[in-house]
C-alpha positions as a printed Julia matrix, in Angstrom:
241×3 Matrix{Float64}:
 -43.37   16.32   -4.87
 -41.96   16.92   -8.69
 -42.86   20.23   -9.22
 -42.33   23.34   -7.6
 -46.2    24.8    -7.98
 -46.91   28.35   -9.69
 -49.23   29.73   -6.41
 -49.58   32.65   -8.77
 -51.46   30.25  -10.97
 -53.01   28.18   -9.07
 -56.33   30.73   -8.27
 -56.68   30.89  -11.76
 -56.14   27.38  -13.05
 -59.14   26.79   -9.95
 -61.36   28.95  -11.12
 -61.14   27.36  -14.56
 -61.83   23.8   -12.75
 -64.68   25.35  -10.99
 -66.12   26.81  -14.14
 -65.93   22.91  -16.02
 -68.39   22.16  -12.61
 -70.69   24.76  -13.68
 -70.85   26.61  -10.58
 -72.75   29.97  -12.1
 -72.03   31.69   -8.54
 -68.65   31.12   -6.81
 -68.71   30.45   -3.08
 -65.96   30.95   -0.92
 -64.0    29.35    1.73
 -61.39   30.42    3.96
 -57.35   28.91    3.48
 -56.9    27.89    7.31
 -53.97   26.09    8.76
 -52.1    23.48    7.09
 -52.93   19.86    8.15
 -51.28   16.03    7.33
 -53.4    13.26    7.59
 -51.91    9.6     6.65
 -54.29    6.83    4.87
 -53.04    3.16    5.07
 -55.8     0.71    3.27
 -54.68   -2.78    3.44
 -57.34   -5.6     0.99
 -58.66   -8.81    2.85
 -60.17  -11.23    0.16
 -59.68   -9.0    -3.08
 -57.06   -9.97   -5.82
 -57.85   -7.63   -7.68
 -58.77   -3.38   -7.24
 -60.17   -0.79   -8.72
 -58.91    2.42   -7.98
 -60.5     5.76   -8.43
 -58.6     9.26   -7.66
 -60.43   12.47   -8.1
 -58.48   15.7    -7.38
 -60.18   18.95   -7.88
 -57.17   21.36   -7.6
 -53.33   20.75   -6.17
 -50.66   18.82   -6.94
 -51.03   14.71   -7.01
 -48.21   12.35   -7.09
 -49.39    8.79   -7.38
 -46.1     5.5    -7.26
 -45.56    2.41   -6.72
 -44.11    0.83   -3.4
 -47.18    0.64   -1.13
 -46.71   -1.96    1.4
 -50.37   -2.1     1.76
 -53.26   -1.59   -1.23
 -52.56    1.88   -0.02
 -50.39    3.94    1.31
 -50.93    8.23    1.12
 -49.9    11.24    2.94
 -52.5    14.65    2.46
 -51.13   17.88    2.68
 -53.9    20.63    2.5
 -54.81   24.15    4.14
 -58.49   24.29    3.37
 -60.67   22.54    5.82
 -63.56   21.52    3.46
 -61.07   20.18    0.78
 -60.17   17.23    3.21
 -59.49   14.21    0.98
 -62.38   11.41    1.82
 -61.22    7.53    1.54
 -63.48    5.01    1.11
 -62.81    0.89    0.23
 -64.86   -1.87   -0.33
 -64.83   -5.55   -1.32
 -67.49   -7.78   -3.07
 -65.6   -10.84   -2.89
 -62.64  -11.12   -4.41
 -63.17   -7.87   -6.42
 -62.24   -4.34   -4.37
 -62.95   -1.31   -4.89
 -61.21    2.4    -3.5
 -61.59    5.76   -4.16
 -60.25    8.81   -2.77
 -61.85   12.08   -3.73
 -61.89   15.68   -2.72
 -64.43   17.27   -1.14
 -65.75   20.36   -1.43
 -65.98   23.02   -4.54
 -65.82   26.29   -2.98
 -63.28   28.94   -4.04
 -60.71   28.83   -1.09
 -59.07   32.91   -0.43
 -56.38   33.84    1.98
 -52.84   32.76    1.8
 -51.32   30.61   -0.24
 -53.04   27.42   -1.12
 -51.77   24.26   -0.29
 -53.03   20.76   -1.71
 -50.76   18.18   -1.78
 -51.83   14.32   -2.34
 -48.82   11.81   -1.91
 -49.94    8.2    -3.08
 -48.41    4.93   -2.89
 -49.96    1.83   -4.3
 -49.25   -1.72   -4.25
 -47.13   -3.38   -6.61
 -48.73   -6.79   -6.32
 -52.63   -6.78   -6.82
 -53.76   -5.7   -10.22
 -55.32   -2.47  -10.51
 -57.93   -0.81  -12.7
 -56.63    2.55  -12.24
 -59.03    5.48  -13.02
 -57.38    9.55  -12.22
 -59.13   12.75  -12.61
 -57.43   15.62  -11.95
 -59.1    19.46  -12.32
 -56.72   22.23  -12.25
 -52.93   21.63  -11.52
 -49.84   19.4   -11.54
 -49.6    15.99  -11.99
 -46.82   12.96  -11.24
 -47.85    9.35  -12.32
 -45.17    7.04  -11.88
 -46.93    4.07  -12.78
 -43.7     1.82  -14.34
 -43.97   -0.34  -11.26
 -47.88   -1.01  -10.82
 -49.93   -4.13  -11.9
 -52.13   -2.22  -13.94
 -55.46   -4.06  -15.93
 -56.52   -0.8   -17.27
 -55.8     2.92  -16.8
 -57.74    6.15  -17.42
 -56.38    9.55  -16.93
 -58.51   12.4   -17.52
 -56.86   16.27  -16.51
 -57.83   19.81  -16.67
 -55.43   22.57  -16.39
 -51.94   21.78  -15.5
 -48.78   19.85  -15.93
 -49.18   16.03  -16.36
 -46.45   13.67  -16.5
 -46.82    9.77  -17.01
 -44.3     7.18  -16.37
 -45.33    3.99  -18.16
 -41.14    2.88  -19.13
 -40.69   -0.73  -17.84
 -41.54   -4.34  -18.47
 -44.95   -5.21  -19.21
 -45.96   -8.55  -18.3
 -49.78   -7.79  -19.89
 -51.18   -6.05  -22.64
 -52.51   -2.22  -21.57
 -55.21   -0.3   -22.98
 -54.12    3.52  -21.8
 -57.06    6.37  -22.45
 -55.81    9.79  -21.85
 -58.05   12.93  -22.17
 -55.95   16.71  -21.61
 -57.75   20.15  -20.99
 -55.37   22.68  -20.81
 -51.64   22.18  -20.57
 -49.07   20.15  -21.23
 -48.44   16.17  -20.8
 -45.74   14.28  -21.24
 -45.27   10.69  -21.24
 -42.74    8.25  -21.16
 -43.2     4.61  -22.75
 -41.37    1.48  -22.31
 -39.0     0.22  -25.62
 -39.18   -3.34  -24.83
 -42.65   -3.76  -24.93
 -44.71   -2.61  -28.16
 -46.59    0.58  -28.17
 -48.83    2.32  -30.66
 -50.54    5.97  -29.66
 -53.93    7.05  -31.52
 -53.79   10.27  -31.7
 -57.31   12.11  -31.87
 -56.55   15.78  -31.82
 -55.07   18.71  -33.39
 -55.11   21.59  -31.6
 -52.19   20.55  -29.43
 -48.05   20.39  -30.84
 -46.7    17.04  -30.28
 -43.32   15.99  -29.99
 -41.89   12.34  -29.84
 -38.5    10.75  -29.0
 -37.92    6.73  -30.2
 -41.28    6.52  -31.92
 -41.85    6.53  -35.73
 -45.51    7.77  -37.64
 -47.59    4.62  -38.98
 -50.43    6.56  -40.53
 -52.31    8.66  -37.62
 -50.63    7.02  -35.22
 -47.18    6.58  -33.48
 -45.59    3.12  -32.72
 -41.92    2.07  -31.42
 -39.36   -0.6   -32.67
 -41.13   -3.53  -30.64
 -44.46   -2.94  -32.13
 -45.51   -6.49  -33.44
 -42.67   -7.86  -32.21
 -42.83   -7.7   -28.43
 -44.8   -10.15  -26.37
 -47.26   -7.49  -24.92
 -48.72   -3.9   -26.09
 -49.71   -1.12  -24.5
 -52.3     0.81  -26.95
 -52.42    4.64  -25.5
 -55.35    6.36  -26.85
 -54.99   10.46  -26.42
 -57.93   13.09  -26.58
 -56.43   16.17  -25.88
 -57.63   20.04  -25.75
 -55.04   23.06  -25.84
 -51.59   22.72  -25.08
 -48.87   20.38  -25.91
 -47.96   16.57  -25.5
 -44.64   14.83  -25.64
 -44.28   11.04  -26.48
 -40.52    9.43  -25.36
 -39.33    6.22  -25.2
 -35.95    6.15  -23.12
């Protein structure tokens, strides 16, 4: 993992992703003993996926390098938080999601919630992440992506879309509370619509065209990736390399 998590933090930044669920009474669970499971999902007819990550509170690091559609390792101390996987084809279209279960309030000791995910480089995916309260490492430079969606809640998220884009992108990213950073190719053209302010937001190798931000290969480069950013309270930094 990238970051070295605030377990100071963490109770709160769940009880703010329990509160978004509308749970008006919060039940409670007990922290128990740390478990690893491993998850290897490997496609049969599908050439193409679409993948679906929902993490209620912990730390998520989702790459590239799979040798299979999937490849994760779950790190987590509370019993009814136990990740569930689940993948289907309807011919040559799949589908996989992996989602947390369970929404009670864990006490005890200190939490632990670690999801390490590898993906393949090969199949195109339709990548969807929702993350509730904590931090976040997308390194998706790698990844055959046909669309991504990223939607967070409280935390740290960082996205990694530098690289060589063989396609054109359409990037939607909705931010609660925190900070996000991400990092976008120069070779390939970019432009970033930028619908909110209430958060600061800083950029590195990108210049203003009107409400928006583009780099030097915008029009020029083959391919585009158009990043479209909702964002709540907090802060967001833009940087091409």
């Amino acid at each position: 993992m990238t970051f070295g998590f605030d377990k100071k933090l963490i109770a709160v930044l769940v009880i703010l992703w329990l509160a978004t669920l509308g749970c008006n009474t919060l039940q409670t669970t007990r922290v128990g003993d740390l478990r690893t499971d491993t998850r290897t999902v490997e496609t049969d007819s599908a050439t193409s996926v679409k993948v679906q990550i929902e993490i209620g509170a912990g730390e998520l690091d989702v790459q590239s390098g799979a040798n299979s559609l999937m490849d994760a390792t779950f790190r987590y101390n509370v019993d009814e938080w136990k990740p569930k996987v689940d993948y289907h084809e309807s011919g040559v279209q799949g589908e996989l999601t992996v989602t947390q279960q369970g929404e009670k309030l864990p006490v005890g000791n200190q939490l632990i919630n670690e999801w390490d995910i590898q993906l393949s480089d090969d199949i195109p995916l339709d990548l969807v992440i929702h993350t509730g309260a904590g931090n976040s490492d997308l390194n998706l430079s790698n990844l055959s992506l046909s669309g991504l969606e990223i939607e967070t809640g409280a935390g740290v998220t960082i996205v990694d879309l530098t690289g060589s884009w063989k396609q054109n992108l359409n990037v939607s990213i909705q931010g609660g509370v925190g900070k996000i950073t991400v990092r976008l190719p120069s070779e390939t053209g970019v432009r970033v619509q930028m619908n909110s302010a209430l958060v600061s937001v800083s950029t590195s190798g990108l210049e203003k065209d009107g409400n928006a931000y583009i780099n030097q290969a915008y029009g020029i480069a083959d391919n585009t990736i158009a990043l479209e950013i909702d964002a709540g309270v907090g802060s967001i930094e833009l940087e091409v390399p």
